[in-house]
N, C-alpha and C positions, 0 to 999 in steps of 0.2 A: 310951687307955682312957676318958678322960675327955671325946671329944669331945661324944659323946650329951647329958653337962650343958653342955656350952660352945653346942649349937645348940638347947636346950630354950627354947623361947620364939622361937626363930630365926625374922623371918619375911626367906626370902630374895626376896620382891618390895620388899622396901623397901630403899632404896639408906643407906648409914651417915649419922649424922647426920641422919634424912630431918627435912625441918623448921624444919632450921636452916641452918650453911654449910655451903658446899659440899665435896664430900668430892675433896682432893689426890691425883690418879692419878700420879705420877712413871714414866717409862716409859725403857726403853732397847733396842735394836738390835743385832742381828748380824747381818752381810748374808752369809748363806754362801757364795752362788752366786748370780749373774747369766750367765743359762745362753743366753741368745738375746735380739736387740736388732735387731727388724726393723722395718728400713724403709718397707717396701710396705704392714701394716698399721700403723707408727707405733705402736708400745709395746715393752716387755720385760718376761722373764720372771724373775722371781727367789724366789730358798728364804732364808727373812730368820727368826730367831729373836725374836719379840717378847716382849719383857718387864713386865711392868705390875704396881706396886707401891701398896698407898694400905691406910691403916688404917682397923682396923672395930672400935670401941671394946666390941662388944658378944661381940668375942672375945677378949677378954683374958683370959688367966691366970695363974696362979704360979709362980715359978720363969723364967731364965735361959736358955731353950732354946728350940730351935728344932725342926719336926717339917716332915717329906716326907709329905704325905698323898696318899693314891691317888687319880691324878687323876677316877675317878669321883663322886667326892665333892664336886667341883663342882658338882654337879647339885644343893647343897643350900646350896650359897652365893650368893649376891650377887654376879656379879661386872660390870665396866663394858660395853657397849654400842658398842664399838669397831669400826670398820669401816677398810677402806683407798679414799680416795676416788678416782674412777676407774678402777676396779680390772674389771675386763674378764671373768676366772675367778679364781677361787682356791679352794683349798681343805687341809683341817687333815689333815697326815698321821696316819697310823693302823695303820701296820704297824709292830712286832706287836699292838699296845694304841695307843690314840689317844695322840700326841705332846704330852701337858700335864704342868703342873707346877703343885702347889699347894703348900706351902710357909709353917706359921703361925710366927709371929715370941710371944713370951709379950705383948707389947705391944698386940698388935691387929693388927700388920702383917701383908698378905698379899700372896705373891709368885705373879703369874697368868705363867704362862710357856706359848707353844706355837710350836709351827712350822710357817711355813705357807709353801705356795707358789701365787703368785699371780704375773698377767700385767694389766702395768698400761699403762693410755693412755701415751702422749709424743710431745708434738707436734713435729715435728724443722723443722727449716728447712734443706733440700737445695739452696737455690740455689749453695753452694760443695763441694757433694759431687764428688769425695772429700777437698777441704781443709777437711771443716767441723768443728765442735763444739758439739756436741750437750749439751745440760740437760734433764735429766730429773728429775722430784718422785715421791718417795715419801711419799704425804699419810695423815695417821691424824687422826679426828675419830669425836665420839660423834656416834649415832645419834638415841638419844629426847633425853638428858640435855642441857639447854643448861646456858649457861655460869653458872647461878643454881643448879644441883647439881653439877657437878664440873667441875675444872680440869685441865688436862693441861699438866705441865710435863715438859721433857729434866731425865735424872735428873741428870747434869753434863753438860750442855752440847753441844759437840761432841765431847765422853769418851764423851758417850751411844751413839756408833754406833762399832764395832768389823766388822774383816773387807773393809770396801770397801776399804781402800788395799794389801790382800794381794789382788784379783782378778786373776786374768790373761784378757782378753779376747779372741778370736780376731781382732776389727776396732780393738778401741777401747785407748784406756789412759786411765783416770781423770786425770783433771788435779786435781782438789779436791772439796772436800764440805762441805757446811757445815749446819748445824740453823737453824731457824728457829718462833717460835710465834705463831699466827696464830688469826684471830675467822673464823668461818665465817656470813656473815648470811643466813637462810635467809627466807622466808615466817611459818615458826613459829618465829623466835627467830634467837638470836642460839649459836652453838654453840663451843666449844672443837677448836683445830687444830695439830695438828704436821706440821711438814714437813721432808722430808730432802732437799736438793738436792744434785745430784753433776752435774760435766760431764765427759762422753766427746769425749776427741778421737780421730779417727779415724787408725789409722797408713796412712800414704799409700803405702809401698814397694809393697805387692802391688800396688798399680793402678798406680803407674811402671814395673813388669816385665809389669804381662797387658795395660795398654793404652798410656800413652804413649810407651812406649818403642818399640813395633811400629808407630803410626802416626806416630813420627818419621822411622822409619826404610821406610815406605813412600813417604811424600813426598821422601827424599834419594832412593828408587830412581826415582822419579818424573824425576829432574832427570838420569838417565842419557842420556835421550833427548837431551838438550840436544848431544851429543858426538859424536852417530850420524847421517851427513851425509842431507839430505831425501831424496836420492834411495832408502834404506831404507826403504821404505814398509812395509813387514810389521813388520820390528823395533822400530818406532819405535811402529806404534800396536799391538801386542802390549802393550809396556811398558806405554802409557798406558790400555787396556783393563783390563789384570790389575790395576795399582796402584788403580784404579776400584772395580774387583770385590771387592778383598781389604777396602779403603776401606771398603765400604758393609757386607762382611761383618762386622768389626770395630765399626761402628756399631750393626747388629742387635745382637748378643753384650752389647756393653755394655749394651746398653737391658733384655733380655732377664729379666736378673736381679732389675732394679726394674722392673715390668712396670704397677706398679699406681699410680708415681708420675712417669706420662709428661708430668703437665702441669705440672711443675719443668722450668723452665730449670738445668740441672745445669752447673756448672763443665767436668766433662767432657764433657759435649754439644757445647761452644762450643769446646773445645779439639779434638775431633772433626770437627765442623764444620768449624773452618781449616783441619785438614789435607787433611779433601777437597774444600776449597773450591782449595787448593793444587795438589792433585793434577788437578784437573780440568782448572786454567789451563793445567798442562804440556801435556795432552793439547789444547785449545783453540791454544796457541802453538804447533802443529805443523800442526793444519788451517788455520793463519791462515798459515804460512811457506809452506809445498808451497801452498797458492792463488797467492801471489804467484807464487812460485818457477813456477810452469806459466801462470797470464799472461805472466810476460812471455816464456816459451819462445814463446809462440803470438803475441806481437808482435815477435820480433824472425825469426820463420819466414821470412817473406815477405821480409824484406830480407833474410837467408841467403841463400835461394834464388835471389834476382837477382842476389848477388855471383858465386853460382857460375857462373849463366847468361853473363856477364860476363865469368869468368874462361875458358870455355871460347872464347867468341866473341870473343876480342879484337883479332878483326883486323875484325872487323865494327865494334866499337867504335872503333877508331880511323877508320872509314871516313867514322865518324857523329856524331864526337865532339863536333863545332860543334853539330848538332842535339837530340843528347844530352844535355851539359848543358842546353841551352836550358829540355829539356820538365825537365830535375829540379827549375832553379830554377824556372820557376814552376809544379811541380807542391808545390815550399816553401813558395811562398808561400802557395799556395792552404789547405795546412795549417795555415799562421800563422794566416790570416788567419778560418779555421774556428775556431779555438779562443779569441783575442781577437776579434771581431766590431768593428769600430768603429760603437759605438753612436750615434755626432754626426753620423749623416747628416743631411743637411737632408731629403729626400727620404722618410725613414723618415716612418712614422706612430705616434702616439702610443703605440698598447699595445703596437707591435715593439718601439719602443725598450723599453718594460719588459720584455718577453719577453725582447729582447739585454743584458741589464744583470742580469738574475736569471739566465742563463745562466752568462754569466762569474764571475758570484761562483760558480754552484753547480760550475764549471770550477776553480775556485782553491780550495773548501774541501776538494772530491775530492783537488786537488793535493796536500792539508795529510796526510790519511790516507793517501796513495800509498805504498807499500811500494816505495823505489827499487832496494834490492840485499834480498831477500829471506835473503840469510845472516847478514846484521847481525841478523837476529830471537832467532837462536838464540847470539849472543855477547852479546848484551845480557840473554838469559836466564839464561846461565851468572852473571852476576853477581847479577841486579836478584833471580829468584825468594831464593835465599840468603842476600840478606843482608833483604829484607822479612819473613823466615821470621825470623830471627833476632829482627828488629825488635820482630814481634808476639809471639814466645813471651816477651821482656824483659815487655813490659806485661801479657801475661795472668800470668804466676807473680809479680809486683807486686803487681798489683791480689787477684788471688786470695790470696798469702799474707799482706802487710799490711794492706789495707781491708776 
């Protein structure tokens, strides 16, 4: 009843104290809800009940009590100039009557409560997604008022915020949180800041069941081929086709989601990566075997066929057998002597000889790549891809979990 004398004289554009010092905002937090925390724009969304307490000597009265005034009656008081910085949308709920609290103390104290929900910046760093952990700021600072009219303090500290450590998050689990008070240096001044910092770590299971665990287990089907003799042509590169197809489709999928933050090198990119860089080799070490494996079918033809001619005629071969050998040795030699060239003739001239000496070497370094028994490709696979697979998932979930 007695508010009408308590604001007689009231002027609410002047902040308390105006004049002299600055007027003590103590503030405190309830984080109700952190409702979404996206990636691809980098922010989240949260309903946070803010609290804001600071006395105004020119309200004081008599008596021990405390009064709930209706919150439209703010409209005739003074109150701070509080903003959230970085803050993207926000705004003050209002169903059924707008969401505030005012609240006089006999002392002067006044309690500014409302609720608001807002989506705020947060710059993430994805290069370990989905092993990462994410810090996000919840920033409050005045607007007009710098730090020469009012101060912003945590009302107790990190007691000041309530509600974050009861979230439950569809991606994330809170690892900690902490307060912080901080100077805001602007162009026009120097301004008063609070900060709430919290880090999100990410739970990794979902993406060990929708992605690593399928493209593990593509690249062991990958290694089936390894067992399936060359001469299966269909089977062999069916496997190596479809492991490919599934590979690439599983690569789309994951990108798909963070659409908007494709120029991260993401941890699962690189673990993606290896396994169709794996898958591919199997399908590559099977057009590298069947090439061998049908070279040498095609050099060893011609001598078949003479055994057989041979075997058939062997009374003609015996008839001729002095002159038979004859023509093989030196049709041996002639081979020899094609493939090492003796380059120290006297006789030669100078560029032959380098012609015959670059020959021989490029005869001996072919030698070194020569595929001699084309089945050793695929016993040497059976070990070497498995256990390199091994090798590199050891250093990638190292380097990704502790560095």
């Amino acid at each position: 009843p007695g508010f009408e004398n308590l604001t007689m004289g009231y002027n609410k554009y002047l902040r308390p104290y105006f004049g002299g010092e600055p007027v003590q905002i103590a503030m405190s937090l309830d984080i109700a809800s952190i409702s979404s925390i996206s990636e691809s724009d980098m922010d989240y969304t949260a309903t946070i009940y803010l609290r804001q307490r600071w006395t105004d000597p020119r309200l004081v009265f008599h008596g021990n009590k405390s009064f709930t005034l209706d919150a439209r009656l703010v409209e005739l008081l003074w109150v701070p100039d509080t903003y959230i910085v970085e803050s993207k949308r926000s705004f003050l709920h209002d169903v059924t009557v707008g969401n505030r609290l005012i609240r006089l103390f006999s002392n002067g104290t006044i309690l500014y409560a409302l609720r608001i929900t807002t989506t705020v910046a947060c710059n993430m760093d994805l290069s370990k997604y989905p092993m990462d952990t994410q810090t996000c700021r919840l920033q409050l600072e005045s607007w007009g008022y710098d730090e020469n009219d009012v101060i912003f303090t945590w009302l107790r500290g990190n007691n000041s915020v309530h509600g974050i450590e009861k979230l439950r998050l569809s991606q994330y689990t809170v690892e900690r949180y902490y307060t912080l008070v901080s100077k805001s240096q602007q162009e026009t001044g120097s301004y008063p800041r609070l900060i709430l910092e919290f880090e999100l770590r990410r739970n990794v299971l979902y993406f060990i069941l929708e992605t690593y665990v399928p493209s593990t287990l593509l690249v062991m089907l990958s290694w089936v081929s390894f067992w399936i003799t060359l001469d299966s042509v269909p089977a062999r590169t069916c496997i190596g086709v479809t492991t490919v197809l599934s590979m690439t489709t599983l690569m789309i999928g994951s990108r798909s989601s963070l659409s908007k933050t494709n120029c991260f090198i993401k941890a699962i990119d690189v673990y993606l990566g290896i396994c169709f860089s794996f898958i591919f080799g199997a399908l590559v070490e099977y057009a590298v075997a069947h090439y061998s494996s049908s070279q040498k079918c095609v050099a060893k033809g011609p001598q078949e066929l003479t055994k057989e001619v041979e075997g058939v005629n062997i009374t003609n071969i015996l008839n001729s057998s002095i002159t038979g050998y004859q023509r093989k040795i030196s049709f041996t030699s002639i081979e020899i002597s094609s493939d090492n060239v003796n380059c120290s003739d006297l006789t030669m001239k100078t560029h032959e000889k380098i012609k015959c000496v670059l020959r021989n070497k490029m005869h001996r370094i072919i030698g070194y790549f020569t595929i001699q028994n084309p089945s050793n490709v695929d016993h040497y696979s059976k070990l070497l891809f498995p256990l390199f697979f091994m090798l590199v998932n050891v250093f990638y979930w190292a380097y990704y979990l502790y560095f």
